[in-house]
N, CA, C and O atoms as a MOPAC input file, in Angstrom:
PM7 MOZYME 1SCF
protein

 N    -49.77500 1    54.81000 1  -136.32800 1
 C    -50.95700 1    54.19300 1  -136.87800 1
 C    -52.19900 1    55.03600 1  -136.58600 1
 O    -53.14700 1    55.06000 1  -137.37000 1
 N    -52.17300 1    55.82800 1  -135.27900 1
 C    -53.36400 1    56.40800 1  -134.94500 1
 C    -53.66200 1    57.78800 1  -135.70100 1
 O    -54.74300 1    58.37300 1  -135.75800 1
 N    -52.21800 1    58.23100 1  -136.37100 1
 C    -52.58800 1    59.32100 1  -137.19300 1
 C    -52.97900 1    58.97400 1  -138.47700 1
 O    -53.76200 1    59.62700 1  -139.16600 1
 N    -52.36400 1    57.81800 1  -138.83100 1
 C    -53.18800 1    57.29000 1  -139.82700 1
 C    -54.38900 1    57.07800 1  -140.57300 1
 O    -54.67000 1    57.06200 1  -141.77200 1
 N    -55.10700 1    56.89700 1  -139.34200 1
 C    -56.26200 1    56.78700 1  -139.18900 1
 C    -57.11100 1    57.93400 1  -139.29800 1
 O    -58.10900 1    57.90800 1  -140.01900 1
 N    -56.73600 1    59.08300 1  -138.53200 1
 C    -57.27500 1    59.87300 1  -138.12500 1
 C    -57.08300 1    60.92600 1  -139.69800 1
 O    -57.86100 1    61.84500 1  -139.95700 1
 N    -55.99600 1    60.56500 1  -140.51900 1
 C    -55.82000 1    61.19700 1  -141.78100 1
 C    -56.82700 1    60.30400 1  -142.78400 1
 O    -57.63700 1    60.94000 1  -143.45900 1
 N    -56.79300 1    58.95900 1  -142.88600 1
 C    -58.29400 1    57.96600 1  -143.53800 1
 C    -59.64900 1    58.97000 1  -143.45500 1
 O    -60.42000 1    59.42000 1  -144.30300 1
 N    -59.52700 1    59.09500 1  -141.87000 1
 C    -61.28200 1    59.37300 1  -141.94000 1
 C    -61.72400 1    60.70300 1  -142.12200 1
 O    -62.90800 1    61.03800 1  -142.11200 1
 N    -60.73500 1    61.47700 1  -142.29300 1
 C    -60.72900 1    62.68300 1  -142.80400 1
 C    -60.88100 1    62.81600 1  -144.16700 1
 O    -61.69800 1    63.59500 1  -144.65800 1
 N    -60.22600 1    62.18200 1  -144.74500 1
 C    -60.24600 1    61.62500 1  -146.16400 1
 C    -61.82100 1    60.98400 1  -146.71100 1
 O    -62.49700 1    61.11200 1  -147.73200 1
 N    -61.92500 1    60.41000 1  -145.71000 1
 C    -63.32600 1    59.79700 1  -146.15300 1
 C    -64.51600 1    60.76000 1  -145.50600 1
 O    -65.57300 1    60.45900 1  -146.06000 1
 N    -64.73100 1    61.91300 1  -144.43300 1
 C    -65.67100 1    63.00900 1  -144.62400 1
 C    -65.53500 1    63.57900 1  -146.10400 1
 O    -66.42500 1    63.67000 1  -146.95000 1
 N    -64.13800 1    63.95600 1  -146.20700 1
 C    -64.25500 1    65.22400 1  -147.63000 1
 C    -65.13900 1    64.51200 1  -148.60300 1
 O    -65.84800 1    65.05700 1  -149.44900 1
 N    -64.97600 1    62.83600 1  -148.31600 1
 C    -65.13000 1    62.55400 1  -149.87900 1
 C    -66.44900 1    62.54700 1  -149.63300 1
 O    -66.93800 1    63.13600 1  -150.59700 1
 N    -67.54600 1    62.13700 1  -148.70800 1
 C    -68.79800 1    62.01700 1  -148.34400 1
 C    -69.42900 1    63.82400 1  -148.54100 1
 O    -70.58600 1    64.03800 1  -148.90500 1
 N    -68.64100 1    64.72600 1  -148.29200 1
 C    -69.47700 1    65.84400 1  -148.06100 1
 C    -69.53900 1    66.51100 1  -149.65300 1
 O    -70.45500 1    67.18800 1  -150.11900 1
 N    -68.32900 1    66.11600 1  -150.29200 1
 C    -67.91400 1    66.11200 1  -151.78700 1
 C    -69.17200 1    65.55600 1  -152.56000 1
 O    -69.74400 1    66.24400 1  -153.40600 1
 N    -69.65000 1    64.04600 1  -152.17000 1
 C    -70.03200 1    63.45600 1  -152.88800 1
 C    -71.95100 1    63.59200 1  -152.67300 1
 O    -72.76500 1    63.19900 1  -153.50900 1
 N    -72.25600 1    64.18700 1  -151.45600 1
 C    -73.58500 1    64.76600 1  -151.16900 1
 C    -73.77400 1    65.61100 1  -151.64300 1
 O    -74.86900 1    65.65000 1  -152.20300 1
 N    -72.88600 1    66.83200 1  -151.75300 1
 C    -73.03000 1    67.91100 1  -152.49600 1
 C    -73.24800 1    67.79000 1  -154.34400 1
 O    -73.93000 1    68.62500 1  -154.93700 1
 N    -72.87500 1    67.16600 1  -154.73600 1
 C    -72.82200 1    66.12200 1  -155.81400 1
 C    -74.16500 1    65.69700 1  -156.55900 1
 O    -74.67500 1    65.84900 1  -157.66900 1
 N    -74.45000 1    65.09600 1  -155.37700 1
 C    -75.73500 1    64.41500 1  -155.48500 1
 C    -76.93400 1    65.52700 1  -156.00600 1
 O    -77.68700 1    65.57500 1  -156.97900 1
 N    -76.65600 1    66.50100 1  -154.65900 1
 C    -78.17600 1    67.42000 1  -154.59200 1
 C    -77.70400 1    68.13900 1  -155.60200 1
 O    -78.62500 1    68.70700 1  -156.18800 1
 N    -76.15200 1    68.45600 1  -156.26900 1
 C    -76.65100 1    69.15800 1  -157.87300 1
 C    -76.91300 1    68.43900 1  -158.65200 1
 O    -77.68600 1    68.82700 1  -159.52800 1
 N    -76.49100 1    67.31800 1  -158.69200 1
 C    -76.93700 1    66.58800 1  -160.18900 1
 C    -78.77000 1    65.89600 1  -159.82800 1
 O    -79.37600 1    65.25700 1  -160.68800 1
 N    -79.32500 1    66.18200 1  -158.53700 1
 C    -80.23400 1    65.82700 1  -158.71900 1
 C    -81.48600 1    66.88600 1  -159.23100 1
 O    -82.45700 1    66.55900 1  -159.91300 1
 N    -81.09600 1    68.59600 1  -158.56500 1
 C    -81.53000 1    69.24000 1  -159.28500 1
 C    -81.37100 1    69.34100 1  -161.16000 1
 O    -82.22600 1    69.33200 1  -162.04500 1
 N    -80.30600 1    69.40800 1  -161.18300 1
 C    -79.69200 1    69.01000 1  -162.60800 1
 C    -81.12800 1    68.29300 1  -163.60500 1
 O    -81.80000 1    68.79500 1  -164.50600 1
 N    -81.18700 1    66.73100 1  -162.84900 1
 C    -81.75700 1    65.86100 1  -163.51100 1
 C    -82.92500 1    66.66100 1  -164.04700 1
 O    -83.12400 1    67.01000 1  -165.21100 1
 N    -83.97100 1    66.97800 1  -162.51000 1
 C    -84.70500 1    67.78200 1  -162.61400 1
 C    -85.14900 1    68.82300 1  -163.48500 1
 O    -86.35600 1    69.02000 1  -163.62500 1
 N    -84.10500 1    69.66300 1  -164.21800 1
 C    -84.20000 1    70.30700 1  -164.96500 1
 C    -84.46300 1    71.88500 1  -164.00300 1
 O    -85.12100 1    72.78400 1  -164.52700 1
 N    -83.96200 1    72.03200 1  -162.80300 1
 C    -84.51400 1    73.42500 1  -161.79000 1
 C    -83.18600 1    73.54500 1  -161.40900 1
 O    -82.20300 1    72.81700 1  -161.54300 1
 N    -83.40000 1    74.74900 1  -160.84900 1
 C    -82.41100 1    75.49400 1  -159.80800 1
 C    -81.92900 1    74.76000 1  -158.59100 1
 O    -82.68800 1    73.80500 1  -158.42000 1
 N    -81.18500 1    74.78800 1  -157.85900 1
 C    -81.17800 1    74.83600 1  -156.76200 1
 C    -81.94600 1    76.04400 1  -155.79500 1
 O    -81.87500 1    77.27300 1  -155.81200 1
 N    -82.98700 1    74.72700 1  -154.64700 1
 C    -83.33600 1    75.88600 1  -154.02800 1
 C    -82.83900 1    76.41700 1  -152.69100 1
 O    -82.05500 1    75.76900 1  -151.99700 1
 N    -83.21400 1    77.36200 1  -152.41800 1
 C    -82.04800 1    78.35500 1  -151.52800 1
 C    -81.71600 1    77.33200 1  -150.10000 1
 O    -80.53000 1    77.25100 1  -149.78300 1
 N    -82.31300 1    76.88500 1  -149.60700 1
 C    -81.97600 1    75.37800 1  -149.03100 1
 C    -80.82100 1    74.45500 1  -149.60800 1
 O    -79.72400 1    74.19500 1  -149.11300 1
 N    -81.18100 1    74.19200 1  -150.36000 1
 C    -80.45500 1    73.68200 1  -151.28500 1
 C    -78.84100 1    73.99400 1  -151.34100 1
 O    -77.80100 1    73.35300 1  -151.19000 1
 N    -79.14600 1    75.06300 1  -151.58200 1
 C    -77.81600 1    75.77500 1  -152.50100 1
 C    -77.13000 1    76.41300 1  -150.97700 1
 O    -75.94000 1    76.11600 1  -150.88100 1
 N    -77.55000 1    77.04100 1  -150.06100 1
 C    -77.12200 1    77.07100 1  -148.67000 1
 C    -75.96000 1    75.82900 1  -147.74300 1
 O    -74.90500 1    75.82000 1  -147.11000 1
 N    -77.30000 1    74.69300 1  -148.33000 1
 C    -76.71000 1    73.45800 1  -147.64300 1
 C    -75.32700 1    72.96900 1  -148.28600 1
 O    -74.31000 1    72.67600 1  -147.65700 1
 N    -75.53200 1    72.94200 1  -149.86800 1
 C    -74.40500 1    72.83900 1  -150.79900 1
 C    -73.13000 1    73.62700 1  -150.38000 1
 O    -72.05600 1    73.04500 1  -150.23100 1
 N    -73.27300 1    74.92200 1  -150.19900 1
 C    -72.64200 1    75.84500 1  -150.00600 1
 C    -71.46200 1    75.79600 1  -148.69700 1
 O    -70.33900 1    76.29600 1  -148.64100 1
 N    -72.11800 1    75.09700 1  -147.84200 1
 C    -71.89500 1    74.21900 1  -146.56100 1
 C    -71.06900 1    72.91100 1  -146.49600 1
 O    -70.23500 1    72.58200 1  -145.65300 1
 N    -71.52400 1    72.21200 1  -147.64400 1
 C    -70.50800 1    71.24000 1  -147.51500 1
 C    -69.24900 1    71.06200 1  -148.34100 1
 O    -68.44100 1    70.13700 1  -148.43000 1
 N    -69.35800 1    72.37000 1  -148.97400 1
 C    -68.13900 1    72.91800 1  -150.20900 1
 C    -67.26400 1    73.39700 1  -149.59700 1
 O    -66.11200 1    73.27100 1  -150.01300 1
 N    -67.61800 1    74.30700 1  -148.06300 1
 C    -66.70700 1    74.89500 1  -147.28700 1
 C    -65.71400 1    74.14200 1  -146.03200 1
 O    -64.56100 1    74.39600 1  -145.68300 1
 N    -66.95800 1    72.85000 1  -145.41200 1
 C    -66.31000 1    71.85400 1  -144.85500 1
 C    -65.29700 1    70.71900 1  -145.88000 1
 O    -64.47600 1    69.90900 1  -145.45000 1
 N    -65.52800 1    70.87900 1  -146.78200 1
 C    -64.75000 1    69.79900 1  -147.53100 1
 C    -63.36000 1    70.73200 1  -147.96200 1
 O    -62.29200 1    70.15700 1  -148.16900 1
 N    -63.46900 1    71.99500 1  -148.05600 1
 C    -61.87600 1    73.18800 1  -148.10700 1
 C    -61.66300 1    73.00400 1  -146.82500 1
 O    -60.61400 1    72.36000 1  -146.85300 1
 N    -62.01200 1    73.16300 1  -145.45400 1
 C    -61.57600 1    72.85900 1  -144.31100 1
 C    -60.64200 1    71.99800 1  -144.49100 1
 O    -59.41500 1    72.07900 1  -144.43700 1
 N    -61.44900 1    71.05700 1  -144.73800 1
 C    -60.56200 1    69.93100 1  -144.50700 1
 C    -59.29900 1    69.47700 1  -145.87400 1
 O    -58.32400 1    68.74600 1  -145.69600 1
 N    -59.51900 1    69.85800 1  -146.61900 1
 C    -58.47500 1    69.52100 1  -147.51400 1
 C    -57.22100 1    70.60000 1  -147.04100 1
 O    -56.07000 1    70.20800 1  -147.23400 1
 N    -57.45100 1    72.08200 1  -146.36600 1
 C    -56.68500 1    72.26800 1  -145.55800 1
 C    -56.11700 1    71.89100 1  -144.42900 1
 O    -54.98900 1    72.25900 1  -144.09800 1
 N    -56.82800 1    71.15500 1  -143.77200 1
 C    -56.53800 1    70.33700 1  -142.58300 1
 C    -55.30800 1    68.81900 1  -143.35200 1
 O    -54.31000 1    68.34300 1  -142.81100 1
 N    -55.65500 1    68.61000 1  -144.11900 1
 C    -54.83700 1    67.18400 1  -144.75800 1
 C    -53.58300 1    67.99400 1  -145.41500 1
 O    -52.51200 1    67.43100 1  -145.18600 1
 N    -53.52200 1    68.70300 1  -145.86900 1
 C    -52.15300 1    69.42100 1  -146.33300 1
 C    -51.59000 1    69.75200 1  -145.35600 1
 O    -50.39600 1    69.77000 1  -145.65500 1
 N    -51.73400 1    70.07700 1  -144.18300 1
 C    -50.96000 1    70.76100 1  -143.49700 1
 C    -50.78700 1    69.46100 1  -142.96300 1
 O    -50.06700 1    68.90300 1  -143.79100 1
 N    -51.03100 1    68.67100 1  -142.06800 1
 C    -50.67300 1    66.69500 1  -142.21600 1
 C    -49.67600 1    66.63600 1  -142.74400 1
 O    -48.54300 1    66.73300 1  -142.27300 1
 N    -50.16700 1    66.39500 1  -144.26100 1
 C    -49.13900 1    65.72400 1  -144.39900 1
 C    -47.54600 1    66.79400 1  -144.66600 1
 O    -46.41100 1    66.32700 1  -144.56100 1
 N    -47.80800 1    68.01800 1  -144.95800 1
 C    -46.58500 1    68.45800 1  -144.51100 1
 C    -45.83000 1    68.79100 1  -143.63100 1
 O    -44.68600 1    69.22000 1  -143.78000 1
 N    -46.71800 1    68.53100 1  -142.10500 1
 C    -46.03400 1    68.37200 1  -141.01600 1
 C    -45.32800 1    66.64100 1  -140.83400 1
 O    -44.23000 1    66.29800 1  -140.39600 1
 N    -46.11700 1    66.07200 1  -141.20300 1
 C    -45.28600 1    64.79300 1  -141.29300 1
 C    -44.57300 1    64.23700 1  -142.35200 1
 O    -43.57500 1    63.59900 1  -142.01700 1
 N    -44.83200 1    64.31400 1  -143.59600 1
 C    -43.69200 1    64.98900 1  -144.31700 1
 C    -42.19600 1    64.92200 1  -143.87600 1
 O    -41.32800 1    64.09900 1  -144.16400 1
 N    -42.16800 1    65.73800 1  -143.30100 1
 C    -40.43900 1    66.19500 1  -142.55800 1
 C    -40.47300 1    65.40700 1  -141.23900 1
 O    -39.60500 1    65.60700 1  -140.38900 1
 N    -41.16600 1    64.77800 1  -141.10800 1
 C    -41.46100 1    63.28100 1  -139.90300 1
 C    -41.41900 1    61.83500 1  -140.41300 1
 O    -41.08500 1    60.81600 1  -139.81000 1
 N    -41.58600 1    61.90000 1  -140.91000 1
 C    -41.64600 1    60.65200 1  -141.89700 1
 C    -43.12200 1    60.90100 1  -142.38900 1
 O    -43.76500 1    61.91600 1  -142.66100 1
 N    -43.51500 1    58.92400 1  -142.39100 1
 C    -44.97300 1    58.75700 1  -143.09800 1
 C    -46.25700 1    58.97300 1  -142.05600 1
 O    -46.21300 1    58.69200 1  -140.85800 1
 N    -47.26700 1    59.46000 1  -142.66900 1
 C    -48.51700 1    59.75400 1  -141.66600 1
 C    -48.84500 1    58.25600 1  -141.51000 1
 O    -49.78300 1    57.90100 1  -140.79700 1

């Protein structure tokens, strides 16, 4: 159960850092501008923690996988 968990809330950073990143383009977007280098830095940042971790959840579940269920 505790890996369970610990695979949930992993699940639920990606989707938060996914979904911030998201935000600040479609809010430039709205805007009609660029991203600014802040911006696009910070973006850049949570594009790389959210591949972290979708590497971190594959390798999960294919270690447990051949364990049974996470």
């Amino acid at each position: 159960m505790e890996e369970s968990t610990h695979f949930d809330e992993m699940l639920s950073e990606r989707a938060a850092r996914l979904d911030e990143a998201s935000r600040i383009v479609a809010t430039a977007s709205a805007e009609c501008r660029e991203l600014t280098e802040a911006e696009d830095s910070h973006v850049l940042q949570l594009m790389k923690r959210a591949q972290i971790l979708d590497e971190e959840l594959a390798r999960l579940k294919r270690h447990h996988g051949e364990h049974g269920r996470i």
